[in-house]
VOBA-1610 file (N, C-alpha, C; in pm, whole numbers, padded with zeros to 5 digits, always signed):
BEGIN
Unk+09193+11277+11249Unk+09306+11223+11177Unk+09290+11257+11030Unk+09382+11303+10982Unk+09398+11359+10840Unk+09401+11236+10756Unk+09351+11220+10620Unk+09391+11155+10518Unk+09433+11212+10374Unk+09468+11304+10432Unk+09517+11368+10283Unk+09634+11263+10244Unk+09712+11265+10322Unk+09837+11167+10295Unk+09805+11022+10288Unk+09750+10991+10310Unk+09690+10863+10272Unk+09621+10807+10166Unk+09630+10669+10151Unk+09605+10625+10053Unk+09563+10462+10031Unk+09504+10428+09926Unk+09472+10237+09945Unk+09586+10212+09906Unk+09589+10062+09901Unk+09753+09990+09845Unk+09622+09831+09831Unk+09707+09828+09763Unk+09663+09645+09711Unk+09819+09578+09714Unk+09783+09439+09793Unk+09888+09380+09803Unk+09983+09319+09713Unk+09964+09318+09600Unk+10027+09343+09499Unk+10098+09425+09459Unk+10146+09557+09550Unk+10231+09632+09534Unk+10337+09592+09629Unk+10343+09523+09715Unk+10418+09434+09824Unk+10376+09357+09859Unk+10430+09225+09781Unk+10343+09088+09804Unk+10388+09039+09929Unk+10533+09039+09965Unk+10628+09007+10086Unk+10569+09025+10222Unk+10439+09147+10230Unk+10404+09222+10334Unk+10383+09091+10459Unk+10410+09133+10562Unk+10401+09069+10687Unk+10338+09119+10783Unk+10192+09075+10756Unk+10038+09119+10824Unk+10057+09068+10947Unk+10008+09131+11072Unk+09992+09126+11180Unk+09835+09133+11209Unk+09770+08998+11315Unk+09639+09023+11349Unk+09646+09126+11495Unk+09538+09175+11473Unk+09551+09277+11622Unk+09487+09168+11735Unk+09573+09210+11821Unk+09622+09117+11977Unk+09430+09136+12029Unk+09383+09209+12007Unk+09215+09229+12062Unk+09159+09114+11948Unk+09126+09040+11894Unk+09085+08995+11814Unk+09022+08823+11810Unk+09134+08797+11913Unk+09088+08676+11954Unk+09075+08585+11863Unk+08995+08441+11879Unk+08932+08351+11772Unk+08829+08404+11667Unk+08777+08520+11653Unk+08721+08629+11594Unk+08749+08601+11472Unk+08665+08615+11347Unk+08761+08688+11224Unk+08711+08812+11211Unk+08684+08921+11303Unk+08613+09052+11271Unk+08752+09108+11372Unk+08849+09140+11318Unk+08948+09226+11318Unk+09028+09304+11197Unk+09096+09399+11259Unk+09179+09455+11159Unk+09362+09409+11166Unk+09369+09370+11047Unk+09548+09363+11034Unk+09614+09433+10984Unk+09770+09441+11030Unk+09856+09571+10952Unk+09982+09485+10965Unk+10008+09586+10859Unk+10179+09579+10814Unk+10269+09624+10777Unk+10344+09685+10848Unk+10485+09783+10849Unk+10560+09760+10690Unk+10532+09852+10659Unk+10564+09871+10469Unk+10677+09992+10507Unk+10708+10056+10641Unk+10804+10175+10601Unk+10946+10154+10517Unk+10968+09998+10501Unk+11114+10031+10444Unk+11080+10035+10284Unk+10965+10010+10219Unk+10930+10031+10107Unk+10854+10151+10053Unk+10734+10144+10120Unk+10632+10250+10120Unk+10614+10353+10223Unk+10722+10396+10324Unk+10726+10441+10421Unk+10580+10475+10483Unk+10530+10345+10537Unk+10373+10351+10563Unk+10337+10235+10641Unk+10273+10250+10714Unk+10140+10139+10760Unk+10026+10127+10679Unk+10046+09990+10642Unk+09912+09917+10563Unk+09849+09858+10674Unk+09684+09891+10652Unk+09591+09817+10757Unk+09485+09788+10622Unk+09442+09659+10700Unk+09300+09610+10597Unk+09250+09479+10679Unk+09103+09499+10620Unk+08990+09371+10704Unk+09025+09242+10679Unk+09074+09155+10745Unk+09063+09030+10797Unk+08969+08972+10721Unk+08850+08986+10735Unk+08698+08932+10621Unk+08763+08932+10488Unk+08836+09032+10410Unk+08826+09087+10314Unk+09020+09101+10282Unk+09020+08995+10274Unk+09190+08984+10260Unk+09242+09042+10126Unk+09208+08980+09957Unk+09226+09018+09842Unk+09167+09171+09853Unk+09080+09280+09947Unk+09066+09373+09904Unk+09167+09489+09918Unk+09159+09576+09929Unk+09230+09729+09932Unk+09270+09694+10087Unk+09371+09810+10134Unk+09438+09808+10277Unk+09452+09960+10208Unk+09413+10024+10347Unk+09464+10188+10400Unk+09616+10185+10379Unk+09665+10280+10355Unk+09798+10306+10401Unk+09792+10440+10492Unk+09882+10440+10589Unk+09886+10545+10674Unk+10019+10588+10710Unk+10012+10716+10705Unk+10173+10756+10696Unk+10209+10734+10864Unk+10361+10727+10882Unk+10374+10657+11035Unk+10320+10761+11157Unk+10329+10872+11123Unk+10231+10963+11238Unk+10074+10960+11265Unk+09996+10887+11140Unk+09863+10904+11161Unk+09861+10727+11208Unk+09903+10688+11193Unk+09913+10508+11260Unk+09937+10520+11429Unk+09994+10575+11419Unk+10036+10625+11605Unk+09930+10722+11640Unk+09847+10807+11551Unk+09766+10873+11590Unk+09613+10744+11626Unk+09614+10719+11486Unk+09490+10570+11529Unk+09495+10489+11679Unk+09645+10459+11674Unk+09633+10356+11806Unk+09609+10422+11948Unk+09668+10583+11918Unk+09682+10644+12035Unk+09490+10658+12061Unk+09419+10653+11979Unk+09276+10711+11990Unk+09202+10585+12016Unk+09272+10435+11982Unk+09189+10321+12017Unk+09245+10288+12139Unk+09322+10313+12213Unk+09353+10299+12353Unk+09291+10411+12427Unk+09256+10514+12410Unk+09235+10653+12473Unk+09332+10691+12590Unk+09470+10731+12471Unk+09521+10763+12522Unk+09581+10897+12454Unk+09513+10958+12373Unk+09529+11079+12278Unk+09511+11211+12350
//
């Protein structure tokens, strides 16, 4: 998966964002969350759960579908 196109984001560039915990995650706090930024940042923001105030990935919407397709193995 490429990251040229990618990039961090701090939530402070979209405070509004509407984080999703991933459905594997359980009572856990060792997951990853994301949040559909395409109508702003045409991007998926993902970032650690542990580590809420830090940085979040952004991923352009083909390499987000590429991630999930490779954590299901279904790539």
């Amino acid at each position: 998966m490429s990251t040229r196109n990618n990039r961090q984001w701090h939530e402070a560039e979209s405070p509004a964002a509407n984080w999703r915990k991933s459905s594997y995650s359980g009572s856990t706090s060792q997951c990853v969350e994301f949040a559909d930024l395409r109508p702003v940042h045409a991007a998926i923001a993902l970032r650690d759960s542990k580590h809420i105030p830090g940085p979040a990935l952004l991923l352009t919407p083909a390499a987000f579908t590429t991630f999930l397709a490779r954590l299901t193995d279904r790539a």
